[in-house]
C-alpha positions in Angstrom: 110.3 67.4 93.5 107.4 65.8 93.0 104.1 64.9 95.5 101.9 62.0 95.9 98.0 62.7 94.3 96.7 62.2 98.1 99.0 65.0 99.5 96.7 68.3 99.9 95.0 68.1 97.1 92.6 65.5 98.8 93.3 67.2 102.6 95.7 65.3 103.6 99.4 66.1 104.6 102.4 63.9 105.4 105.7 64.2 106.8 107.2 65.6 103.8 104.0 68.3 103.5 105.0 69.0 106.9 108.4 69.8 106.8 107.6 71.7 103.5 105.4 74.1 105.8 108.7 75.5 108.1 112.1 74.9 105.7 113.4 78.2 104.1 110.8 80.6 105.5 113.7 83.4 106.9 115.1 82.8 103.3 111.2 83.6 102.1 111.1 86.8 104.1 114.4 88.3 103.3 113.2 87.7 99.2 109.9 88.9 100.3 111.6 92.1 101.9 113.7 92.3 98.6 110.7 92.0 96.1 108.9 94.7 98.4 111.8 97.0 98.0 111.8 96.3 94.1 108.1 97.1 94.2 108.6 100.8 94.5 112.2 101.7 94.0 112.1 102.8 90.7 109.5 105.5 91.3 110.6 106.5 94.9 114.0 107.6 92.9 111.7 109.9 90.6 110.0 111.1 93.6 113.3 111.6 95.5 115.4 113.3 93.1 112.5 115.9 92.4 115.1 118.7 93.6 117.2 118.2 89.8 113.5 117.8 88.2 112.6 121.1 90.1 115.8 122.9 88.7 115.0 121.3 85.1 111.4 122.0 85.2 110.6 124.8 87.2 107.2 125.7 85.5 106.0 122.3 85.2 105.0 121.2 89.2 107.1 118.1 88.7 106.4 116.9 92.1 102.9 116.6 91.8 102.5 116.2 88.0 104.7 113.2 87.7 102.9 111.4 90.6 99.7 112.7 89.0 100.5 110.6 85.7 101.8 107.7 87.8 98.0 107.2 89.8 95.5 107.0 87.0 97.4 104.5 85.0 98.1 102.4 88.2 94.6 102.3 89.7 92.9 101.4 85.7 95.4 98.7 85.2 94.7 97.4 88.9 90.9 97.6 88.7 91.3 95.4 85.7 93.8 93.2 87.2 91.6 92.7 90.2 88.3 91.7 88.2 90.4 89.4 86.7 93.0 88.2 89.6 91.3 85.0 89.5 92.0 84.4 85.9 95.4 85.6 85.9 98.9 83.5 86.1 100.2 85.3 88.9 104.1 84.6 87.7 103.4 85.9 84.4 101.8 89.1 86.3 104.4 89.9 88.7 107.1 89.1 85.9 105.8 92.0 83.5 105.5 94.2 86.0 109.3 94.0 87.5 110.6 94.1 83.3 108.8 97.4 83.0 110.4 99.1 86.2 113.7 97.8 84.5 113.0 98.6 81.3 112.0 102.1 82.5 114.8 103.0 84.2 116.9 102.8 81.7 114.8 104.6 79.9 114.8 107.3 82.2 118.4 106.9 82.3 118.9 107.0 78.2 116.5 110.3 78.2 118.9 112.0 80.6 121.7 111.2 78.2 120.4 111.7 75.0 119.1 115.6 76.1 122.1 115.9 77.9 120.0 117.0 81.2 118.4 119.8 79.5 114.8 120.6 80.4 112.2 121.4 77.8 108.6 120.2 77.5 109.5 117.0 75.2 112.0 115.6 78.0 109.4 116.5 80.8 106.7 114.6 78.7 109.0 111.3 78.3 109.3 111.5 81.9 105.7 111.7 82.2 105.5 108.7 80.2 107.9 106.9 82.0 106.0 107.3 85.3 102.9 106.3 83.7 104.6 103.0 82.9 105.8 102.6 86.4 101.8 103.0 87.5 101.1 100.1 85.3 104.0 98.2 86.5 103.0 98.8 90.0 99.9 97.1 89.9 101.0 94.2 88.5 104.0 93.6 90.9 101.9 95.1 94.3 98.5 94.2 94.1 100.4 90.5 92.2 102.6 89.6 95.4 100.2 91.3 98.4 97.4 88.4 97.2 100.3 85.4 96.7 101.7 86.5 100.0 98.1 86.8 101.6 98.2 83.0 101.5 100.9 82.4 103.0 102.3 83.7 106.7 101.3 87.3 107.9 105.2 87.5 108.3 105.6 87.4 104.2 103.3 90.1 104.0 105.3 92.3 107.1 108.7 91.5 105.2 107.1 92.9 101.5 105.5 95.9 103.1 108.9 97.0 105.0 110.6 95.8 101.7 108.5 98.6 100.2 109.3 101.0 102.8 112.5 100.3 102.6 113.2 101.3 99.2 112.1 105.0 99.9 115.2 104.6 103.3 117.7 103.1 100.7 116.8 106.1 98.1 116.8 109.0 100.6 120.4 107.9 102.1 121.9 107.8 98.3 120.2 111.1 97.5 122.0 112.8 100.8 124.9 111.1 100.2 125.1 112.1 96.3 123.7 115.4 97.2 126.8 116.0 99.8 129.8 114.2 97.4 128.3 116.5 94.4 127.0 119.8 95.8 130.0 121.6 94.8 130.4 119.9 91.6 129.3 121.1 88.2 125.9 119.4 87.4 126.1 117.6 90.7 122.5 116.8 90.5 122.1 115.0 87.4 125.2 113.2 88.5 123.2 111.8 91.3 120.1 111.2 89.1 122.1 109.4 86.9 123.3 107.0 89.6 119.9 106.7 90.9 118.4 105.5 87.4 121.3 102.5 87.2 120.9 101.4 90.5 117.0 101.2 89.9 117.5 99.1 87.0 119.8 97.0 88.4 117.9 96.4 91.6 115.0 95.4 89.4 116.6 92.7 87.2 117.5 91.4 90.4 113.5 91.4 91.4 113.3 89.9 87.7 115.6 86.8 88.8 114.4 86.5 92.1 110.8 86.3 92.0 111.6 83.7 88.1 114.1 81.1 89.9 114.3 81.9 93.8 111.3 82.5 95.2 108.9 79.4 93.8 111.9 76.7 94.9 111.6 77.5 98.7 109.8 75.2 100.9 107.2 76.6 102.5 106.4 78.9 99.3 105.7 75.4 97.8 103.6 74.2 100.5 101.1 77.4 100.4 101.2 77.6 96.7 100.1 73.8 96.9 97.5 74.2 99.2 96.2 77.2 97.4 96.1 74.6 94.2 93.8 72.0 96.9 91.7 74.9 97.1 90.7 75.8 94.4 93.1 78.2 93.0 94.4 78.5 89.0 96.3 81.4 90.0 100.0 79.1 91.3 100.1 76.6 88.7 102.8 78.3 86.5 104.7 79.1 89.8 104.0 75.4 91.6 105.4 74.2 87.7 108.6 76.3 88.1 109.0 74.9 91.3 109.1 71.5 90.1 105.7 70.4 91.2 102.5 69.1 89.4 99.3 69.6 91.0 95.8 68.1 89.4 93.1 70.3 88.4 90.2 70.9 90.4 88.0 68.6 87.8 91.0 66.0 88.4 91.1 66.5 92.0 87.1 65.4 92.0 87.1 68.5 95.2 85.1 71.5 93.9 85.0 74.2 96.8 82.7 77.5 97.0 84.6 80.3 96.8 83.2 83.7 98.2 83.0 86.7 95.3 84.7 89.7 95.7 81.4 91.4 96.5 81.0 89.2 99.5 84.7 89.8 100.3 84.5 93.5 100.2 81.6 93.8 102.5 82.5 91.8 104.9 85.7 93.9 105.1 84.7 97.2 104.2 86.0 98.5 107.3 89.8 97.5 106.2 89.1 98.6 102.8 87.6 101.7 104.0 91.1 102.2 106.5 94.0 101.4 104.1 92.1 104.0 101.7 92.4 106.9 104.0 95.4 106.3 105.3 97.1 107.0 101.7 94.9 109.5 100.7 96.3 111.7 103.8 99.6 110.6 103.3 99.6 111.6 99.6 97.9 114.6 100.5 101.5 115.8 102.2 103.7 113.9 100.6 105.2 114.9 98.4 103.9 117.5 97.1 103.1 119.8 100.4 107.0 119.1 101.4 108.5 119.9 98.2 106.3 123.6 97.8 104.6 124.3 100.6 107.1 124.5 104.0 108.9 127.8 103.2 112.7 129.0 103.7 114.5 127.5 106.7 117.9 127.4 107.6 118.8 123.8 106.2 118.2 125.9 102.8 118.4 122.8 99.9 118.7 120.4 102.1 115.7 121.0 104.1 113.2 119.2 101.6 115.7 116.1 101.8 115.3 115.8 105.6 111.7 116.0 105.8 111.7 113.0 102.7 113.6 111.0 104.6 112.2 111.4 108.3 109.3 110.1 106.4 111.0 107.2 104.6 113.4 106.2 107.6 109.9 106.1 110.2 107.6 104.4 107.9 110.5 101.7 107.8 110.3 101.9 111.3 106.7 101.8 111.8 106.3 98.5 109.5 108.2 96.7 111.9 105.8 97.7 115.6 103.2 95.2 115.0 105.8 92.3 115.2 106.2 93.2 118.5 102.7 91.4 119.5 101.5 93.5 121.8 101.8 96.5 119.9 100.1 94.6 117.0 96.6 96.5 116.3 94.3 93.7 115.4 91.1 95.3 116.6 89.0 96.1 114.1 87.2 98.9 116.1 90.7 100.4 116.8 91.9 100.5 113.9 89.2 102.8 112.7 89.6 104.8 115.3 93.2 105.1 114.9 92.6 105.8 111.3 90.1 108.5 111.5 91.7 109.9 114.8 95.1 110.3 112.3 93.3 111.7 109.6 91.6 115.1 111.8 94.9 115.7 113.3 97.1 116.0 111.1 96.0 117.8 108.4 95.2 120.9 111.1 98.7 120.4 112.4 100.6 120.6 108.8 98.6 123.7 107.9 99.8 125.1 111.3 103.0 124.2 111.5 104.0 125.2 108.2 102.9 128.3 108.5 103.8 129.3 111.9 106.5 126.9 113.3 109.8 125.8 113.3 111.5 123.1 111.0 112.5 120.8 113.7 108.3 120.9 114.6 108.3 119.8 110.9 110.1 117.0 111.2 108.9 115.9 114.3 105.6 115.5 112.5 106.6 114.3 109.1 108.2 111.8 111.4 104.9 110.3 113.1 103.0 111.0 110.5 105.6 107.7 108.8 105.7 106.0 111.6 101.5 105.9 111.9 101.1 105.2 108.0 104.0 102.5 108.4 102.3 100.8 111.5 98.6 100.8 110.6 99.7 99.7 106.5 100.9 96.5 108.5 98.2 96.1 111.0 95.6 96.5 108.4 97.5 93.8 105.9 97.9 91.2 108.2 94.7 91.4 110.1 92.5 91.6 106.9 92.9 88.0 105.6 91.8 85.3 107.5 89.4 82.6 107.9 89.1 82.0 104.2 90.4 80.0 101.6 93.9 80.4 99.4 91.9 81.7 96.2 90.0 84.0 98.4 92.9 85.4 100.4 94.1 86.4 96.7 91.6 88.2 95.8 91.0 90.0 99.2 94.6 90.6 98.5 93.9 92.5 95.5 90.9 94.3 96.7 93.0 95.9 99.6 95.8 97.2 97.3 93.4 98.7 95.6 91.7 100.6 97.8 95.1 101.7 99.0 95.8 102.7 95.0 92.2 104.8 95.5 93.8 106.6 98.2 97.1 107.2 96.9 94.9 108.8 93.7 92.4 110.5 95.9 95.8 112.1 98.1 97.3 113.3 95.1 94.3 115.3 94.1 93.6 116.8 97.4 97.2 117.7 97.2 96.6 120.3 94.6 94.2 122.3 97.2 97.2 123.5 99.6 98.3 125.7 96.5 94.8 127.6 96.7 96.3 129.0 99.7 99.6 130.1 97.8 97.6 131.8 95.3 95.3 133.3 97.1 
């Protein structure tokens, strides 16, 4: 379909432009919840199944080695993204990233064949490789969709960040389900690895398709991704083009608009930045490392590690979906550091504590809310952050955000090393 010169691109909109802005957009979230979900799948099954890479492994601190070879690579290749996001064919971006979690997961899927499940320091290295991949894939498929999305409705952005969420529910159900129907079986954990890899790269040749043919033909993606273009923005054209529309160039267009640098952009929300930053960096420095070595011998034996993974998963699902409730929707900016730095002194005392002195339903009742808060305030910072600017800036404030919540992810995951100065000592 194609649209008159005059449409946005010179600020006007007509009837058509207007019905543009509303058609398909439950059809936008539900791919937007499905992209989210492909955004983090494949590692959450590397991170979920640690229990077989534990048993393979045993010397080797899988659980915080492989998430340490995941960070590095994902916060480089997303500082270099991010400089560049302006630059940068979004489609193309999101495109590469989705093929290497595919492409990875079989990987991960052939290695486990080929060795026949045995450990060893070559297989544990491939692994290591193979997470390092995912890092990179990561930031061109997170910090990619957060700044199209940022654009568009808050809502898209909700629907990707419990997509994300979601993919750590969905992982944790299989993993107790595989972990029950193979328990007694011989090699019952690699059977459930092995079922975790295909699904992976299924679900992310799905992504592959989705984000390629569905998402630029809806509606009201159109319409943003259009008024992006009117603005200023070379990052939709390939997208707008796959979704049958042609859109003049800013020289053609005769409408040249100041856009605000990313220096400007981070100052004047440092205060987001700042949140989303340490709000990962505690998460990561409990999970999951601290849960997998760090909460002793309780009654639920094996299966303890499993419960505490998915409280987490199951009410940081939870917690992404609060803020649509509008009252409970945190848009304060004042409150939300509060509620950032309030969550940060608390519960880091309170793990320390309660692993070493209380019960395991205490642990779960605080792996629980400490989900539900990252969950909540992941959302409240993400859809309060960008507005009142343009389409090209919404991108790249986008992109700034996600990486400040890589930082923290990185910074999390090498605080997470200090809880085992108090196992040594």
């Amino acid at each position: 379909m194609f649209y008159k010169k005059n449409c946005l691109l010179k600020g006007q909109c007509n009837a058509n432009c207007c019905r543009m802005s509303l058609q398909g957009k439950n059809v936008a979230m539900v791919v937007s919840w499905l992209l989210g979900t492909g955004c983090l799948l494949a590692f959450n099954c590397i991170l979920t199944i640690q229990d077989y890479y534990l048993h393979l492994f045993p010397k080797y601190h899988p659980s915080r080695v492989l998430t340490v070879a995941y960070m590095p690579f994902s916060l480089i290749s997303l500082i270099i993204l991010s400089y560049n996001e302006a630059k940068i064919n979004t489609r193309r971006r999101v495109l590469v990233g989705f093929t290497i979690f595919f492409v990875g997961s079989l990987l991960l899927l052939a290695l486990d064949l080929a060795t026949s499940g045995k450990g060893g320091i070559g297989s544990f290295i491939g692994i290591c490789i193979i997470s390092s991949s995912f890092g990179v894939a990561s930031a061109h498929v997170e910090g990619g969709m957060v700044g199209d999305l940022s654009f568009m409705q808050p809502d898209f952005i909700q629907s990707f960040s419990a997509g994300m969420a979601a993919s750590g529910v969905i992982i944790s159900a299989l993993r107790i389900i595989t972990k029950a129907a193979f328990e007694n079986s011989k090699n019952g954990l690699r059977k459930g690895a092995i079922m975790f890899f295909a699904i992976s790269a299924f679900f992310e040749l799905l992504c592959v398709f989705l984000y390629a043919y569905a998402f630029p033909k809806l509606p009201i993606v159109k319409y943003y991704r259009l008024k992006a273009a009117s603005e200023g923005s070379k990052t939709v054209s390939a997208d707008l083009a796959a979704g049958g529309i042609q859109t003049l160039t800013v020289e053609e267009n005769g409408v040249q608009m100041e856009r605000r640098n990313n220096k400007e952009l981070l100052k004047h929300n440092f205060d987001y930045a700042v949140n989303i930053f340490l709000i990962y960096m505690l998460t990561l420095f409990i999970v999951p490392g601290f849960l997998y070595e760090d909460t002793g011998s309780h009654s639920l034996g094996t299966w303890y590690v499993l419960v505490l993974i998915s409280a987490y998963n199951v009410f940081d699902f939870v917690g992404r979906y609060i803020p649509l409730l509008k009252f409970l929707n945190m848009e304060s900016r004042k409150g939300l550091v509060i509620a950032t730095i309030s969550r940060l002194f608390l519960f880091i005392p309170a793990f320390y504590f309660t692993a070493k002195y209380g019960y395991q339903g205490w642990m779960i009742l605080l792996t629980s809310f400490l989900g539900l808060t990252n969950g909540y305030l992941t959302v409240c910072v993400f859809t309060s952050a960008p507005k009142g600017y343009t389409g090209p800036e919404q991108n790249a404030l986008g992109n700034l955000l996600v990486l400040f919540l890589i930082s923290g992810i990185c910074a999390g995951v090498v605080l997470d090393w200090f809880w085992l100065i108090d196992k040594v000592g």
